[in-house]
C-alpha positions in Angstrom: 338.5 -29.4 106.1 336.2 -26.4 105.2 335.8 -24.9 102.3 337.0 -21.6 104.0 340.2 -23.7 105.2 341.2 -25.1 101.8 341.2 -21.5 100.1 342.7 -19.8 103.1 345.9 -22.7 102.2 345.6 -22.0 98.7 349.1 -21.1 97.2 350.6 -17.9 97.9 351.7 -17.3 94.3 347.9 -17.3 93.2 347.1 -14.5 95.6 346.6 -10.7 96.0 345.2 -8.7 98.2 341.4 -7.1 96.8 341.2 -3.6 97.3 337.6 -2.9 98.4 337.0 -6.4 99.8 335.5 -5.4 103.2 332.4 -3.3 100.9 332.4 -6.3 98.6 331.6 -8.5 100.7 328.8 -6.2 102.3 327.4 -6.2 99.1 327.6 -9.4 98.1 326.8 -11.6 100.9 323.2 -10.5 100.7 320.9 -13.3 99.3 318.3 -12.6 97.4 315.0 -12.9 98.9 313.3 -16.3 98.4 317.1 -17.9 96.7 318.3 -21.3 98.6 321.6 -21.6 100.8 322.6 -23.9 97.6 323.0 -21.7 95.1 321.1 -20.7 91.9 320.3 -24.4 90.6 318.0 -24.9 94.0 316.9 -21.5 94.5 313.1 -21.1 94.7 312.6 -17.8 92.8 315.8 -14.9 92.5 315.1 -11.6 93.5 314.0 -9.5 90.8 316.7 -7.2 91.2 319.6 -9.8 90.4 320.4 -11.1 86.6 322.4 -14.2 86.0 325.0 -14.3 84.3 328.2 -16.2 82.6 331.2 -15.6 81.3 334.7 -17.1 80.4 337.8 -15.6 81.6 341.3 -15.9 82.9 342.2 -15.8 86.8 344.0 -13.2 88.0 344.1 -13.3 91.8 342.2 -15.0 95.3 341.7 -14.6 98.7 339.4 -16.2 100.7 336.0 -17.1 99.2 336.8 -14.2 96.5 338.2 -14.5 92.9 339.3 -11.4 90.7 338.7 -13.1 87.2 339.5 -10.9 83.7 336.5 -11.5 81.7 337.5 -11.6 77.7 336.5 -8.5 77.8 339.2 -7.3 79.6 336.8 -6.2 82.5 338.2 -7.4 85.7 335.1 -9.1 87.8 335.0 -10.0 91.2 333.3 -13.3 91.8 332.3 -15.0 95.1 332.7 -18.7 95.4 329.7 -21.2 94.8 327.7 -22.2 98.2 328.1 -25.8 97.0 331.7 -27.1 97.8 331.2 -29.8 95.0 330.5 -26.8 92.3 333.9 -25.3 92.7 336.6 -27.5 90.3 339.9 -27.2 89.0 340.7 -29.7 86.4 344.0 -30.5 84.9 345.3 -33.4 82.6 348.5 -35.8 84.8 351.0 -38.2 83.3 351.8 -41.4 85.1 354.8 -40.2 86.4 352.6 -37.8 88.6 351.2 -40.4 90.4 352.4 -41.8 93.7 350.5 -44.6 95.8 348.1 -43.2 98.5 346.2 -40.9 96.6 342.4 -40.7 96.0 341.2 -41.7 92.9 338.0 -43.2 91.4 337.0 -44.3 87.9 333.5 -45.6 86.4 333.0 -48.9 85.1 330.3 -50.9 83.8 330.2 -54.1 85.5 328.9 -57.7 84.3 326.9 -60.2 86.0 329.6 -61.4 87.7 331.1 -58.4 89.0 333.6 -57.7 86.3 334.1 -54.7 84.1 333.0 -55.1 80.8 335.8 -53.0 79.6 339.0 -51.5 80.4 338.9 -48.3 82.0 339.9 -45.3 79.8 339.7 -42.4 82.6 341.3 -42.3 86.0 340.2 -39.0 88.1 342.4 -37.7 90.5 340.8 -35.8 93.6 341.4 -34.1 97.1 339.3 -35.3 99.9 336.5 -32.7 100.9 334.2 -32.6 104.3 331.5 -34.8 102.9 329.3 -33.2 104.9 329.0 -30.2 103.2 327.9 -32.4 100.4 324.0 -33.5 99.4 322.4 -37.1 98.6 324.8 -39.2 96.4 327.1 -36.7 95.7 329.1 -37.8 98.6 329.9 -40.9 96.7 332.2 -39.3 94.8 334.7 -38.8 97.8 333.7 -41.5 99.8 335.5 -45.3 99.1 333.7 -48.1 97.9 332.0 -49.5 94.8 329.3 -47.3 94.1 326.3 -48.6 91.7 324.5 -46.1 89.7 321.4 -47.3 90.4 320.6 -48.6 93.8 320.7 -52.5 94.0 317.6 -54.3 94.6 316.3 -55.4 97.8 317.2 -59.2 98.6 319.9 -59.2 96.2 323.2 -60.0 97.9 325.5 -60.8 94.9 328.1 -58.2 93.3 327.2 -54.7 92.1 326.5 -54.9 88.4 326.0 -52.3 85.5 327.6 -49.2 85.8 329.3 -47.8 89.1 332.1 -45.3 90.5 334.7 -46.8 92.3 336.5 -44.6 94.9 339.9 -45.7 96.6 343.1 -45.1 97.2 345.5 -46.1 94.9 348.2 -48.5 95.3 349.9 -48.9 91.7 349.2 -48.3 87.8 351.2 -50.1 85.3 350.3 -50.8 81.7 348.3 -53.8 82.6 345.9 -52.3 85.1 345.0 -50.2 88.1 345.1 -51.6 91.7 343.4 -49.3 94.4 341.9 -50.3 98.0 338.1 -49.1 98.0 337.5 -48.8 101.6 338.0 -52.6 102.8 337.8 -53.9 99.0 340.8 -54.2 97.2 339.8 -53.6 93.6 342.3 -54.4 90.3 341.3 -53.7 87.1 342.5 -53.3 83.2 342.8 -50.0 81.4 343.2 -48.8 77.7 346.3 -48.1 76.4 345.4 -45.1 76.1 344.1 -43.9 79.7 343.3 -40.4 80.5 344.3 -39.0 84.0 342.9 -36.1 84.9 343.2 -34.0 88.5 339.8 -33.0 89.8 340.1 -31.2 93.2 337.3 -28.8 94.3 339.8 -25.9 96.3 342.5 -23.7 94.8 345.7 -25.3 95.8 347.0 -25.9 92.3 345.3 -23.1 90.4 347.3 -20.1 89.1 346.9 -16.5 87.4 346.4 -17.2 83.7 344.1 -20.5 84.3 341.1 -20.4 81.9 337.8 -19.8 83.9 334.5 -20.5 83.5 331.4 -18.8 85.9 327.9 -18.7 85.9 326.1 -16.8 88.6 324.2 -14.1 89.4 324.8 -10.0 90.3 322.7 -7.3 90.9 322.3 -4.2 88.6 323.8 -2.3 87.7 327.1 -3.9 89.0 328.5 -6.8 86.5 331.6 -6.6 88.3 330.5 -8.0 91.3 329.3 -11.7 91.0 328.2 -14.5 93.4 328.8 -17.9 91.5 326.6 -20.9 91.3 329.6 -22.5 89.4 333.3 -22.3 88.5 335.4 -24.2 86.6 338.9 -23.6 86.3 341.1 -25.4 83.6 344.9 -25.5 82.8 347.0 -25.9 79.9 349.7 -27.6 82.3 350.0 -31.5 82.3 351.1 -32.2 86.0 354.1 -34.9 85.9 355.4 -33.4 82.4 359.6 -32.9 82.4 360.2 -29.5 81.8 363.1 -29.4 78.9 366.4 -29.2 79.8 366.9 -25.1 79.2 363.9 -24.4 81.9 365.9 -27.3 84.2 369.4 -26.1 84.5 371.2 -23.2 82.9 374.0 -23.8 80.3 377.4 -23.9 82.5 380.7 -24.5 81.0 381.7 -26.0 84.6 380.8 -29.1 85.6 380.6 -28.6 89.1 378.3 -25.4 88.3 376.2 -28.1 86.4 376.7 -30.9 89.7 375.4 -28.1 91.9 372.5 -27.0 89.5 371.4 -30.9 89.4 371.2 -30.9 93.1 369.0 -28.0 93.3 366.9 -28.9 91.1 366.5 -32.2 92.2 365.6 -30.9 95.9 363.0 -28.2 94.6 361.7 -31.0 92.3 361.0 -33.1 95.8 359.6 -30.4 97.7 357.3 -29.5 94.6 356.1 -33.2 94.1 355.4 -33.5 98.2 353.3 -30.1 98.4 351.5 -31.5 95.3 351.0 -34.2 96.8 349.6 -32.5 100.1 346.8 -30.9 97.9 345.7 -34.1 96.9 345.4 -35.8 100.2 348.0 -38.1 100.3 349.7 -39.4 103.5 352.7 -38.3 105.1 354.9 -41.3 104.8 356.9 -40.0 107.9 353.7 -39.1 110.1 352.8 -42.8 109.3 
């Protein structure tokens, strides 16, 4: 799926309609003279016209490839998304309960001679799948399954990768013990701390919403600052995905049971559909398509 795709299927309630988008993007969508189809961090030399910039801010609308982002300022800036798929990211922290087997993860590890982690793993990323080919170099191991070394192994040597790698799969259980995932072919199991950070890392919109935290770096050309093309954007959220709301946000106080019954049911069926279009954004399988 294209970048272009994944926004256009971004959620409705983290969208508007730009006023002006048509002369924005006549503006915008001129590169500077001598800059790289890959943004600022490859770009040859900038036209002397354009002046980079960065700022932090808090998302107010998108469509398409364009963000309207409130600077702290209170100046509302519209920003164009990065040329590089990878350098688009929403981050977010997950609880256990958030997880469900079938979806991509990877973690790094630092592996002995023998092929076994030297430690337990203390961070589990959560990620959609992107259209690797969209992506540079070793970059694409990041979305692609396998065991992964760091550095690349030497020629002739046919035992298991060792030192540090990133291991990408889907995964098929977590418990307090350990992770188990399927890397491709390779089934991989492994231990993890007790306390283990999840964390959601997905490179589109789908679970991003107006009030997120953003961070851009970029570039615009005087004297214009509300009109940005980003090299990167980060969005972050205070929301921990697989949290229980409390029980005031779940149901409202009813003095009749089966005002409370019906309540319950609701809530249990918006819960599903929630978790499953979650899910979706993250890659995982239909179970019924299957």
């Amino acid at each position: 799926m294209s970048l272009l795709e994944t926004l256009a299927a971004s959620r409705p309630a983290a969208q508007r309609f730009v006023g002006g988008l048509a002369v924005f993007f006549g503006l915008l969508l001129i590169t500077p003279a001598g800059s790289s189809a890959q943004g600022l961090g490859n770009r040859p030399a900038l036209d002397a016209a354009s002046e980079i910039t960065s700022f932090n801010g808090k998302l107010v609308a998108s469509r398409g490839m364009i963000l309207t982002i409130e600077r702290e300022d209170g100046t509302e800036v519209m920003v164009q998304t990065p040329d590089s798929i990878s350098q688009l990211t929403f981050t977010a922290k997950a609880l256990p309960a958030y997880l469900r087997p079938g979806m991509p993860v990877r973690f790094k590890a630092n592996l002995g001679p023998n092929g076994a982690p030297l430690e337990p793993v203390s961070k589990l990323e959560l990620f959609a799948p992107v259209n690797v080919k969209l992506l540079k170099g070793r970059e694409r191991e990041n979305y692609q399954p396998g065991v992964h070394p760091s550095k690349p192994p030497q020629r002739g040597n046919a035992g298991p990768p060792t030192g540090p790698v990133t291991v990408v799969g889907n995964l098929m259980a977590l418990t307090p013990q350990g992770v188990a995932l399927r890397a491709g072919n390779i089934p991989v199991q492994t231990m993890t701390s007790p306390d283990l950070e999840l964390q959601i890392r997905v490179n589109n919109l789908s679970l991003a919403q107006p009030g997120d935290a953003v961070q851009v770096r970029g570039f615009y050309q005087p004297p214009d600052e509300t009109k940005v093309k980003a090299e990167s954007i980060q969005i972050t959220t205070d929301r921990v995905y697989g949290e229980t709301p409390p029980p005031n946000e779940r149901r409202s106080r009813r003095s009749k049971r089966g005002d409370r019954d019906k309540d319950d049911a609701t809530e249990s069926g918006n819960a599903d559909d929630a978790n499953s279009e979650e899910g979706k954004s993250l890659g995982v399988p239909n179970a019924e398509s299957e």
